[in-house]
N, C-alpha and C positions, 0 to 999 in steps of 0.2 A: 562730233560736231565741230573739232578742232579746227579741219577748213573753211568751216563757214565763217567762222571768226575772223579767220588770218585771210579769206577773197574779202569779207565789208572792211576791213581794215585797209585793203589794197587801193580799196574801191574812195574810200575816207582819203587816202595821200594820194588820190589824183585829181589836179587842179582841171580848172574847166578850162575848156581849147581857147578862149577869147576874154578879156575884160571890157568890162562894162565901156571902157574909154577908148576899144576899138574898132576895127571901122566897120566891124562885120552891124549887117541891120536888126538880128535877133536881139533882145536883152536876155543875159542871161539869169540864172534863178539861182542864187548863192544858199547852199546848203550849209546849215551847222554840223561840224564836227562834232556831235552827239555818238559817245561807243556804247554798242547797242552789242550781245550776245546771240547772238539770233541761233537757236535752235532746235525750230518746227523743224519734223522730218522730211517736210513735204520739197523742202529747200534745196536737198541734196539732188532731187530730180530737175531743178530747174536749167535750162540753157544760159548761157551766161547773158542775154539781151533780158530775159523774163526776171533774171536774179537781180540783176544792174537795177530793174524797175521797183521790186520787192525792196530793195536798199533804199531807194528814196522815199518809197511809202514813209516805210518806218522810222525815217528822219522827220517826215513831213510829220507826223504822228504824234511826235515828240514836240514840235513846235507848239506852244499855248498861243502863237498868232495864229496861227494855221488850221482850217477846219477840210479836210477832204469830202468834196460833195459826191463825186464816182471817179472810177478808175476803169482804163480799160472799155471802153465803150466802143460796142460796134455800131457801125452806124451803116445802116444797111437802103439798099431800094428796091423794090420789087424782088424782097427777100435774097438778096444778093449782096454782099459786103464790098461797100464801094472803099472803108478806111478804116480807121478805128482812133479816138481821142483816149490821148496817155491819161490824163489825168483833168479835172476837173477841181478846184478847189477856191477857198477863200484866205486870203489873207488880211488881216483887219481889217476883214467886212469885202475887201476890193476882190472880186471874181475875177478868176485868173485861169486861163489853159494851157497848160503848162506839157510841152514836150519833153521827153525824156531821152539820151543820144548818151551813146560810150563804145569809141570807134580806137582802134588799134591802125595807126598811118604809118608809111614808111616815105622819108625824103628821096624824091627823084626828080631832078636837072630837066631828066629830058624827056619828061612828060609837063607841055603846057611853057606856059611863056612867065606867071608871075608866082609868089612865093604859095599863094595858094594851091595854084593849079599842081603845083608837085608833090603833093599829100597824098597816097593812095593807099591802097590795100594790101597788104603782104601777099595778095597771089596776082595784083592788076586788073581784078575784077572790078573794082572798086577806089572811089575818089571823096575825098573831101568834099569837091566839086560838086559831083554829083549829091550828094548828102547833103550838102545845103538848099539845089535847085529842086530835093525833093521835098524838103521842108517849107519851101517857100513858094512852091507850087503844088505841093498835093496837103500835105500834112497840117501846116496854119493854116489853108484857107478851109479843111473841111469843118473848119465851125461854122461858116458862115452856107455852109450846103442846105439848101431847103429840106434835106434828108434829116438835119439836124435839130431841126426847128421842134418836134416833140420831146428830143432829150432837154433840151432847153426849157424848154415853158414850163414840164414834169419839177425841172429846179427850182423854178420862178426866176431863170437868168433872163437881161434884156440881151443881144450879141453887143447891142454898140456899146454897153458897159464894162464889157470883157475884154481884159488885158491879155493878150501872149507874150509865152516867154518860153526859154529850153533850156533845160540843164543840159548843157554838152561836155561831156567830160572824155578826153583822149588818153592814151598813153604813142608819145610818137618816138620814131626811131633814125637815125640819120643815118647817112652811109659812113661804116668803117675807118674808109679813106679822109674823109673828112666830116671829124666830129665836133671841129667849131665854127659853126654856122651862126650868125649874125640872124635874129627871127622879127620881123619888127608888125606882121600883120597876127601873130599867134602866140601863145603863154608859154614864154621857153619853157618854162616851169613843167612843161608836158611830156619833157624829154627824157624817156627813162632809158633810153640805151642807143644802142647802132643797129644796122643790120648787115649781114657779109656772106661772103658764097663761097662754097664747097671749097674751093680751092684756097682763098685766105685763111681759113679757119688751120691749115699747118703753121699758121705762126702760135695757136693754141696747143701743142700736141702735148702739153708738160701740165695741160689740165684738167679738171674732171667737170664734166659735165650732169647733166637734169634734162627732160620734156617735158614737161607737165604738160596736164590735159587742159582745154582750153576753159572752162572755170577758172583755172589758178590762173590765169593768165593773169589776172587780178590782184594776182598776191605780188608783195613784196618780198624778194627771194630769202625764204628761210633757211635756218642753217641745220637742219637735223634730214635732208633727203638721203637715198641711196646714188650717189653720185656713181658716175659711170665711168671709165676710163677713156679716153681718145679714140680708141680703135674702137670700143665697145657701141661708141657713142656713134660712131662713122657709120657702123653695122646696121643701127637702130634708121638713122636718118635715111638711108638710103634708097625703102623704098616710100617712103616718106614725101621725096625730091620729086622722084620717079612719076609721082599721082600729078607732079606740078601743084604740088601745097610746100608753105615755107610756113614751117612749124618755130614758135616763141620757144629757146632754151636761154638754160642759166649756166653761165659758165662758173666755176673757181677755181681762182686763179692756187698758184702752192703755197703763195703770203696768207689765205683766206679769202681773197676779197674776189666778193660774186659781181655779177655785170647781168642783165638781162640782153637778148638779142634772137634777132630774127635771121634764120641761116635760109636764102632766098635761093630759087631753081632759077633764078633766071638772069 
């Protein structure tokens, strides 16, 4: 249960995408650094969106303000699941709905016009963008869905007494070519590596590389893996690129020192 340790650990030293003092309109939900052991077996089967979720329970859990009313709730109409409410709870007394978000972005220029719009997804299926206009058109308003209206009164919650809020927590990645970028709408703090293509990665060739599966994606790079050699690692990625997926590796360098990064097809 070693990894489960070292992904909530990953998960604990990553800062949330936004402060309270910026200008995004969510408030977000500041979790305690609480180190927690986690080692149900049931853990190791989870996808890393369902694990992320399980991690903040068990933070939420550990708070003596904090009481979880439900987690996870589908919220259904003419038995058909129109969304589903992360989490449900109180904190000193104050009802709160609490979304839960942990998204892997890569910086790009020349997607969108402002520092937001350049956030995406390491294959470009996927935006920041996008990811807030679903939160803020499907996801906070389905409290207010008359589908929801039984989960609620089942609590004895009123809706107009119920606060929203989301834990968003990133890990993001910049281009290679330039890795000091100036951040002023997002928590640099989020920034744990770069991202670079096939072809830069020969300024690498004198290192040894990792893939980790996308669980660890969470970890903070350890130092006891089977590192791979350059060519070894070339071998691996290849048909990798090939599917158009840009797989999270760890580089290390021959001084020791590791680097996370996203090696992109595109």
């Amino acid at each position: 249960m070693k990894d489960i340790t070292l992904q909530y650990l990953g998960f604990l030293n990553t800062p949330n995408l936004w402060l309270n003092t910026s200008g995004f309109k969510m408030q977000q939900w500041n979790l305690s650094n609480t180190v927690t052991d986690f080692s149900t077996s049931e853990n190791h089967k989870l996808r890393l969106g369902k694990l992320v979720e399980r991690f903040v329970s068990q933070q939420l859990k550990q708070d003596d303000t904090v009481s979880i009313l439900v987690e996870n709730i589908q919220i259904q109409k003419d038995k058909i699941t129109i969304g589903e409410i992360d989490c449900l709870l109180k904190k000193d007394e104050q009802p709160i709905h609490l979304e839960i978000v942990y998204k892997f972005y890569l910086y790009d220029e020349t997607v969108g016009t402002t520092e937001v719009d350049h956030w995406i997804g390491p294959n470009r299926k996927d935006s920041l963008v996008q990811k807030l206009a679903k939160l803020e058109e499907k996801q906070l308003p389905l409290l207010y869905h008359n589908c929801t209206k039984p989960v609620l009164e089942k609590l004895d919650l009123q809706v107009e007494e119920i606060q929203q809020q989301v834990c968003f927590k990133a890990q993001l990645f910049v281009p290679f070519k330039n890795q000091n970028i100036p951040f002023k709408s997002i928590n640099a703090s989020c920034v744990k590596g770069f991202y670079i293509t096939q072809k830069e990665l020969q300024q690498f060739a004198d290192c040894t590389f990792f893939i980790p599966e996308k669980r660890d994606w969470l970890i903070d790079i350890p130092t006891h893996n089977l590192w791979q050699s350059y060519h070894t690692f070339l071998e691996a990625l290849k048909p990798v690129l090939n599917q158009e997926k840009a797989p999270l590796c760890w580089i290390k360098k021959p001084n020791g020192k590791t680097e996370k990064c996203f090696v992109v097809w595109w």
